[in-house]
C-alpha positions in Angstrom: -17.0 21.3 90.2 -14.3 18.5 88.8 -10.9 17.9 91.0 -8.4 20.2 88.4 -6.4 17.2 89.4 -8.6 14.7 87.8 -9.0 17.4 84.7 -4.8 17.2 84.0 -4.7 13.1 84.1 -7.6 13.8 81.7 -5.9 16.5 79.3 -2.6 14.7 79.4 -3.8 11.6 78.8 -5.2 12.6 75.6 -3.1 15.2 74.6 -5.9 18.1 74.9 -3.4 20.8 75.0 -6.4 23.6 75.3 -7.7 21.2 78.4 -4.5 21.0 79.9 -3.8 24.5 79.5 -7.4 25.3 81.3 -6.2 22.9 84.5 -2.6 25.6 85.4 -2.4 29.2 87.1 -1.1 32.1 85.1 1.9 32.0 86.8 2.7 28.0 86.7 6.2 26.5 86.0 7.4 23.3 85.0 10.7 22.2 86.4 13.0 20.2 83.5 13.7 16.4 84.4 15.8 16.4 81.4 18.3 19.4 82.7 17.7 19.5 86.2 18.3 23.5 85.4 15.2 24.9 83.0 12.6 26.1 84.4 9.4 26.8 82.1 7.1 29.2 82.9 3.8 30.8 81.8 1.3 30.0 79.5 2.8 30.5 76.8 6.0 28.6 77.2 4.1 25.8 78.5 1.9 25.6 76.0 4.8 25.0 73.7 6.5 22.6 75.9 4.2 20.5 76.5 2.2 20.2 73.2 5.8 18.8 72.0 6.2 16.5 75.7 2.6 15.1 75.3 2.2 14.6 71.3 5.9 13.2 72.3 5.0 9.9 74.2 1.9 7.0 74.1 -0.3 5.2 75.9 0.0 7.3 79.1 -2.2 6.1 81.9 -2.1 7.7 85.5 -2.3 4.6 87.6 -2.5 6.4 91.6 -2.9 9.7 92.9 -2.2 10.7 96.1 -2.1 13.7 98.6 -4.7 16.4 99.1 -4.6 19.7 99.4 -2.1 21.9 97.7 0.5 19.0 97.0 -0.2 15.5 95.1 1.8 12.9 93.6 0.5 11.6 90.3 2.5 8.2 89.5 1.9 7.3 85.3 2.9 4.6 82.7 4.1 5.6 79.3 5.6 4.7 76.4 8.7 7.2 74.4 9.3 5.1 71.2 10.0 1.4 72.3 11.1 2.1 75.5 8.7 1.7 78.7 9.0 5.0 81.4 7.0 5.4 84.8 6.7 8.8 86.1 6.1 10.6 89.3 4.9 14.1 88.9 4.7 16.6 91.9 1.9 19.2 91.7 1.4 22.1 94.0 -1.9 23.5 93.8 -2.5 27.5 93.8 -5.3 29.2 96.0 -7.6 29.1 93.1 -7.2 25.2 93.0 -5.0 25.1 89.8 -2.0 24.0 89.3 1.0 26.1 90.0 3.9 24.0 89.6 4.9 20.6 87.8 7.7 18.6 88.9 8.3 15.4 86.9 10.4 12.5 87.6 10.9 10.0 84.9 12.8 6.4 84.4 14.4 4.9 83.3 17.5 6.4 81.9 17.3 5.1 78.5 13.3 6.5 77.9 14.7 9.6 79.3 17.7 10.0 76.9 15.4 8.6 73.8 12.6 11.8 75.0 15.0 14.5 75.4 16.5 13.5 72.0 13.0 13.0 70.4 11.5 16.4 72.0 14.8 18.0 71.6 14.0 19.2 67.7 10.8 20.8 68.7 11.7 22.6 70.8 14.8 24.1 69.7 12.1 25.9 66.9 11.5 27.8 70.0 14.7 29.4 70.7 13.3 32.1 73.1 11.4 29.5 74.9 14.7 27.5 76.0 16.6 31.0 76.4 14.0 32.4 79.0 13.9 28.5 80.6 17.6 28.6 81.0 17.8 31.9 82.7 15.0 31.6 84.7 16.1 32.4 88.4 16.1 29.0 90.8 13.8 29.0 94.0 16.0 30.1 96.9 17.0 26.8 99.3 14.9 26.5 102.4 17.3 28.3 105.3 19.3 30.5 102.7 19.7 33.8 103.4 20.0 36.7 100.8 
């Protein structure tokens, strides 16, 4: 059975949205870099998302992987117009082995500013999508009490 792992660097790579899709849990969520705030969740949404995020930026190429288990770090090289970005994305794996939840962290600033105003148009189409991202509810902090 391929490493679900190995399957997303795959998928992302070359944009196979339906692979991509195959590689997260029914109930997986994608925290914004951009915002800091939205949260995406469910197929649906992400499908959206990141068909516009991946058709978005070139040459991607994973370049390490580390961790086991339930949580790995993915480190990439990309390109978002003429600007070079590296990314670190978090994965936590679900029982099932698929992913449950992305957290990317991209740099530089300036590929950052030119993505978020290159994927901005696409996915303001999807009003609903950024309405349910922006009030989706916030884990609750390690300690806190309700």
């Amino acid at each position: 059975m391929p490493d679900v792992v190995d399957q997303f660097c795959a998928a992302t790579e070359t944009a196979d949205i339906d692979a991509l899709m195959e590689t997260l849990a029914p109930d997986a969520e994608l925290h914004s870099p951009i915002s800091g705030a939205l949260v995406f969740r469910g197929h649906d949404d992400l499908r959206v998302l990141l068909t516009v995020v991946y058709r978005g930026i070139s040459g991607l190429r994973w370049t390490a992987r580390l961790g086991d288990g339930a949580h790995r770090v993915l480190l990439a090289e990309a390109k978002v117009g003429p600007f070079r970005m590296t990314e670190a994305m978090v994965l936590e794996l679900a029982e099932d082995g698929r992913i449950r939840r992305l957290d990317p962290h991209l740099r530089p600033w300036l590929a950052l500013s030119f993505l978020a105003a290159k994927l901005g148009p696409g996915l303001l189409r999807h009003p609903g999508l950024m309405r349910r991202a922006r009030t989706a509810q916030p884990p609750a902090a390690v300690g806190a009490t309700a």
